[in-house]
C-alpha positions in Angstrom: 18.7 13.9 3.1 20.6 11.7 6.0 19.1 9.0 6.8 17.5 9.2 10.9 19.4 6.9 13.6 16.5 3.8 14.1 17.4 5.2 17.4 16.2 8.6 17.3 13.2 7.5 14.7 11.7 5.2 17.6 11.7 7.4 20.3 10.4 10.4 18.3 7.3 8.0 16.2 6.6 6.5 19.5 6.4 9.8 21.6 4.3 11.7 18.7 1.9 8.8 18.9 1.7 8.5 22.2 1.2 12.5 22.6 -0.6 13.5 19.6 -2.9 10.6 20.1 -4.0 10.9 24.0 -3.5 14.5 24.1 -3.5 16.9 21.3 -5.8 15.3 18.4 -8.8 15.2 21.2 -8.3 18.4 22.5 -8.5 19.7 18.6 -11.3 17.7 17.9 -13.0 19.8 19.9 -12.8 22.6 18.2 -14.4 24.3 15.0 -11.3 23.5 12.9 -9.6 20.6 14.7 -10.6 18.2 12.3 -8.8 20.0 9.3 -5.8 21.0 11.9 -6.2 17.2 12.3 -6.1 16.2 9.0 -2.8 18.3 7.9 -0.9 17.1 11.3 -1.6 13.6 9.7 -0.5 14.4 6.4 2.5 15.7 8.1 3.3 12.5 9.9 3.1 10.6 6.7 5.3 12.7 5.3 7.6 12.6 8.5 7.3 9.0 8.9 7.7 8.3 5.0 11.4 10.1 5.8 12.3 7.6 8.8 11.7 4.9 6.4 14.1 5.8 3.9 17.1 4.3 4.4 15.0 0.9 5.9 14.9 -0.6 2.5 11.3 -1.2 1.9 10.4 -1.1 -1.6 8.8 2.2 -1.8 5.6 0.6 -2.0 6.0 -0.7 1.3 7.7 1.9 3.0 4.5 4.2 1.6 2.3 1.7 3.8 4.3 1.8 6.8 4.6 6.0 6.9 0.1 5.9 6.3 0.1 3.2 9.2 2.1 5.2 11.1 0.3 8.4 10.7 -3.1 7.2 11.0 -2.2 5.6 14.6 -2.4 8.6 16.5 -5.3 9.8 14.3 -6.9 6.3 15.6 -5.5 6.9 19.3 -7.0 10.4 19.3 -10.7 9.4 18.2 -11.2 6.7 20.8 -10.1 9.1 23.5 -12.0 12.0 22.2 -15.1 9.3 21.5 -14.7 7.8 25.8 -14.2 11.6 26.6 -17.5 12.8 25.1 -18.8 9.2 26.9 -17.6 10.7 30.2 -19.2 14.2 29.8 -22.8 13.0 28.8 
């Protein structure tokens, strides 16, 4: 596989954070199976993020870490705005 442009790899980690986070994990999570639809978009982004990080040259032990970090961010973003959302509606 070609390695991504840092470039390209930036913009795109940065916007699926930003989106999937504030926007799409809370609306799932409020739903009967948003936490499994949850839970495979994260694996996904590991998986995603794991390829960004290929041609970085991290030891794959590090570059492992990085692609979880990265994938659980918007997982984190998504629970505190689903968590002050709920706040909000009580």
């Amino acid at each position: 596989m070609p390695d991504v442009p840092v470039a390209i790899a930036g913009a795109v980690t940065v916007a699926l954070i930003v989106v999937l986070g504030i926007f799409v994990y809370p609306a799932l999570l409020r739903h009967a199976l948003g936490r499994a639809t949850v839970a495979a978009l994260t694996a996904l982004l590991v998986a995603l993020f794991y390829l960004f990080d290929h041609g970085s040259g991290l030891s794959g032990a590090g570059q492992f870490l990085t692609a979880v970090a990265l994938g659980l961010a918007p997982l984190l973003a998504g629970a505190i705005v689903y968590r002050l959302q709920r706040g909000k509606a009580s």
